[in-house]
C-alpha positions in Angstrom: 33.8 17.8 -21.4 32.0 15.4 -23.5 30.0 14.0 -20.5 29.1 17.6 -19.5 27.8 18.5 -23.6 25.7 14.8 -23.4 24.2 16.1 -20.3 23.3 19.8 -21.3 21.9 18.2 -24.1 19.7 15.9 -22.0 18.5 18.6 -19.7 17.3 20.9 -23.0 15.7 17.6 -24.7 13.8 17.5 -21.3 12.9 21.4 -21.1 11.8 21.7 -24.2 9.7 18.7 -24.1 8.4 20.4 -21.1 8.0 23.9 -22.9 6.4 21.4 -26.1 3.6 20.3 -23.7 2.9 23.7 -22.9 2.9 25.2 -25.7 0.3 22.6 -27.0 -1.9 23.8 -24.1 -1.3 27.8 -24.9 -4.9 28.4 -26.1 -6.9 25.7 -24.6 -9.5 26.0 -22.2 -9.5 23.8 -19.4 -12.3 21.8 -20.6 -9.8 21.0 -23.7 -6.9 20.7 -21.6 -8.8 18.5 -19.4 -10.1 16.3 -22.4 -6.8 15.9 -23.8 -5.1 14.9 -20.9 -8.0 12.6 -20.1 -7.1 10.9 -24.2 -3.3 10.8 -23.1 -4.5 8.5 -19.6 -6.6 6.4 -22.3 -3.4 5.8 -24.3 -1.3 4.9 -21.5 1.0 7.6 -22.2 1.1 8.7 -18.6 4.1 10.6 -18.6 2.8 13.7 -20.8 -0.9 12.8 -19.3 1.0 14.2 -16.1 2.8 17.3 -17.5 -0.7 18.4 -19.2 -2.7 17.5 -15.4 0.0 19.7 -14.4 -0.5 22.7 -17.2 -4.1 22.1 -16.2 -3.6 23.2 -12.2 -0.9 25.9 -13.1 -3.2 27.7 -15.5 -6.6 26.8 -13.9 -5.6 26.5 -10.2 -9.5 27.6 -8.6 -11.2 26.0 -11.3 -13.7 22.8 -11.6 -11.0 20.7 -12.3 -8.3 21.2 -9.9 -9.3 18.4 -7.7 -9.6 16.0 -10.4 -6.4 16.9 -11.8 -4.8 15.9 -8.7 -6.0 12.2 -8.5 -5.1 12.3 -11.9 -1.8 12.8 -11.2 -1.3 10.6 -8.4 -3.2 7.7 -10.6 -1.1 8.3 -13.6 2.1 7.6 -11.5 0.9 4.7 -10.1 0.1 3.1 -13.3 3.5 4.5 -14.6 5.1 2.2 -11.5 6.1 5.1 -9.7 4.8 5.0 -6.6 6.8 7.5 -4.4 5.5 10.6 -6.5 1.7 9.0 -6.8 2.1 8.7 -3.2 2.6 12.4 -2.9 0.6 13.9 -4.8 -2.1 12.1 -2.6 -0.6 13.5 0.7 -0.6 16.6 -1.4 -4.3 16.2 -1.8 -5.1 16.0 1.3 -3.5 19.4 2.5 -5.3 21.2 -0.3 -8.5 19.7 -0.2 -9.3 18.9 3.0 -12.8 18.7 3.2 -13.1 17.0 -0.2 -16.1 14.4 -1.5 -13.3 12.7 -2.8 -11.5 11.6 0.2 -12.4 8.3 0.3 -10.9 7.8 -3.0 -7.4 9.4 -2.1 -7.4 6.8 1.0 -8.2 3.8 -0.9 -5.6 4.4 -3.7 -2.8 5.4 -1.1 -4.0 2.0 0.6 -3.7 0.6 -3.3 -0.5 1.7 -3.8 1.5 0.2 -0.9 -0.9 -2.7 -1.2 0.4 -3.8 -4.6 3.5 -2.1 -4.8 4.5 -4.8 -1.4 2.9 -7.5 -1.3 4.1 -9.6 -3.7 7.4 -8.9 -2.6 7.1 -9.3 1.0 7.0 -13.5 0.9 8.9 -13.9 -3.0 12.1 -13.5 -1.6 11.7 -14.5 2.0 13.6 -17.2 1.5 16.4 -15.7 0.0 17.1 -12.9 2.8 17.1 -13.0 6.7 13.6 -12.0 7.0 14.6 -9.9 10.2 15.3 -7.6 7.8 12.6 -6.9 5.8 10.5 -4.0 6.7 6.2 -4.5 6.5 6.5 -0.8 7.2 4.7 -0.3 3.6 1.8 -2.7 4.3 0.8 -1.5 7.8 0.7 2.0 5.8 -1.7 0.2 3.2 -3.6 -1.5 6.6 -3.5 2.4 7.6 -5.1 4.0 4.9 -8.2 1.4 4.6 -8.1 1.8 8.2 -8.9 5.6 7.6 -11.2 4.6 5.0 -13.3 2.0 6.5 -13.5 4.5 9.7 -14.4 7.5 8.1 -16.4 6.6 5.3 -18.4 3.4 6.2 -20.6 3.7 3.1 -18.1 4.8 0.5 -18.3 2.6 -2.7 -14.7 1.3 -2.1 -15.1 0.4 1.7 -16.0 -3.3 0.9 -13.0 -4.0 -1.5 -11.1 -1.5 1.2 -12.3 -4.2 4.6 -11.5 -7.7 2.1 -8.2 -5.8 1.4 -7.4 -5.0 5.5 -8.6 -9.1 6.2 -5.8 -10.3 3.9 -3.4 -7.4 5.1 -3.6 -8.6 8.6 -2.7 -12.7 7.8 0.4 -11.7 5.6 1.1 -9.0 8.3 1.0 -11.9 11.1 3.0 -14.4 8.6 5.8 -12.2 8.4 5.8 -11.9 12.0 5.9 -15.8 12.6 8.2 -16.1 9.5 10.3 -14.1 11.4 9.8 -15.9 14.6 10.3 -19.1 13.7 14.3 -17.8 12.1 14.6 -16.6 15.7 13.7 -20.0 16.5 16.0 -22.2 14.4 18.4 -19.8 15.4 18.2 -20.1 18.8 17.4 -16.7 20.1 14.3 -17.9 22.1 13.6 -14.9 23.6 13.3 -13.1 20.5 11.1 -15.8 19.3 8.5 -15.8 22.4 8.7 -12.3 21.8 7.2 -12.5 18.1 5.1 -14.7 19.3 3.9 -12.9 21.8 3.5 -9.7 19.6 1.2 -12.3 16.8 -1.1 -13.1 19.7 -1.5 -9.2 20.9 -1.5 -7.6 17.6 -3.6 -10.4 15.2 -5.3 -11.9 17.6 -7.9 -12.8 14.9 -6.3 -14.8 12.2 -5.3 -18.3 12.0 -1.3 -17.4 12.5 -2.4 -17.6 16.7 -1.8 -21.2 16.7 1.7 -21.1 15.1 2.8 -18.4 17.6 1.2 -20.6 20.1 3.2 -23.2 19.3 6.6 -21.3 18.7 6.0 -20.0 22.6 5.9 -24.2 23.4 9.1 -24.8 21.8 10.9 -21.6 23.2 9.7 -21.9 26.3 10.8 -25.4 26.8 14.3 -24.7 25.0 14.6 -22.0 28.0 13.5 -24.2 30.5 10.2 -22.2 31.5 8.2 -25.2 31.9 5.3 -23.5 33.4 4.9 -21.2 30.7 5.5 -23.8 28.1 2.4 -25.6 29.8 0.4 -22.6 29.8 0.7 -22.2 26.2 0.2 -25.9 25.5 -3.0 -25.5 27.2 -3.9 -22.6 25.1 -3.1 -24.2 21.9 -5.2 -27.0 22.6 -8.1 -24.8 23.7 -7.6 -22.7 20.3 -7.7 -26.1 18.4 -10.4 -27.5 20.2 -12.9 -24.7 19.9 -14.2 -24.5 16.2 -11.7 -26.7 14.2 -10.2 -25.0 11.7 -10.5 -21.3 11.4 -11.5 -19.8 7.9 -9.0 -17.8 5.7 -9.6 -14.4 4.9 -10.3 -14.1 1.6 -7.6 -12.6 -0.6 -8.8 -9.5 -2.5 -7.6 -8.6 -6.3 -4.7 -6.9 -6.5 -5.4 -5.0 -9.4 -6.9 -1.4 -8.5 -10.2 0.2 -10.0 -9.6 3.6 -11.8 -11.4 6.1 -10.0 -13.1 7.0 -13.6 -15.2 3.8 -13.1 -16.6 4.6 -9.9 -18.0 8.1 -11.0 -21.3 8.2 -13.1 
């Protein structure tokens, strides 16, 4: 019974924060609304920035700033770490608004927001956890979006941190991979290894993580006793050294994301 009171009580602290909000809003114009909800993003106080975005759509749902309001939203759960909701309220975006100027935006911070939500996770515990487990799932959705960026709007202002972004997405996407190929390797499930291998080769053809795959086919083809394809590799690996020397890094882009505020004049 007292568990049930403490959470009745919860759920009206909650509603009539929510009613609160919109009673502050009851005789606003949008442009106030807006312009208080744009203070509330200044202060970091995201979570009623939100709820007054959201007053803003239901009570102005045609007007000037509906689109705005969205990224809004979406940006003010990203910087309030929660990226599942940001996350839709940008798929949102795109069914509503279509044919928006503001596209390229929407792709770039749903690239952002896997970007930095993963990446510094993906290698920190590596070590700790059979990486066969982890899932990149989150970064080849970040590679995606810039993908969908880059390709659709070449001259967009965020296409050149969008392409530096894809560069380093593709090396820590082809780590994994050989991370994970060289467990199968210690292990000794060779075939799993060649596979990975294989799959770094076809997949990032273009990054520097070709010569360890090269060299993980070498040792698991010789393990198995496929001598002729263990030569075959050898020969490429030495062809792949030989040819330029070492090949360049991609260089890493910051991992801290531009408010879209900055890019609009």
């Amino acid at each position: 019974m007292r568990h049930s009171l403490a959470v009745f009580f919860l759920l009206t602290l909650v509603a009539c924060s929510s009613d609160t909000v919109k009673d502050e809003m009851k005789n606003l114009s949008a442009d106030e609304i807006y312009a208080k909800a744009q203070e509330q993003m200044k202060d970091e106080n995201y979570e009623k920035a939100v709820k007054q975005f959201e007053t803003l759509q239901s009570r102005y749902p045609y007007g000037r700033y509906a689109q705005q309001a969205q990224m809004e939203i979406a940006y003010a759960y990203y910087k309030h770490s929660e990226p599942a909701p940001a996350l839709g309220a940008l798929d949102q975006f795109v069914k509503m608004y279509p044919t928006s100027t503001h596209l390229d935006y929407v792709y770039y911070l749903k690239g952002l927001i896997n970007f930095n939500e993963n990446i510094n996770s993906l290698f920190g515990t590596l070590l700790k956890q059979d990486p066969a487990e982890r899932d990149p799932a989150a970064l080849r959705e970040s590679f995606n979006s810039f993908k969908e960026l880059v390709t659709r709007f070449p001259d967009s202002k965020y296409t050149p941190d969008a392409r530096l972004r894809m560069q380093f997405l593709l090396i820590t996407l082809a780590r994994a991979e050989i991370h994970v190929a060289d467990y199968y390797l210690r292990r000794g499930a060779y075939v799993a290894a060649a596979n990975r291998a294989k799959g770094v080769l076809i997949d990032f053809p273009q990054t520097p993580q070709t010569r360890d795959a090269l060299q993980i086919l070498v040792q698991a083809y010789d393990a198995m006793g496929m001598k002729d394809l263990r030569d075959d590799a050898k020969r490429v690996l030495a062809l792949n050294v030989a040819k330029d020397g070492a090949q360049p890094e991609a260089k890493e882009s910051p991992l801290n994301p531009t408010p879209w505020w900055k890019f609009w004049d």
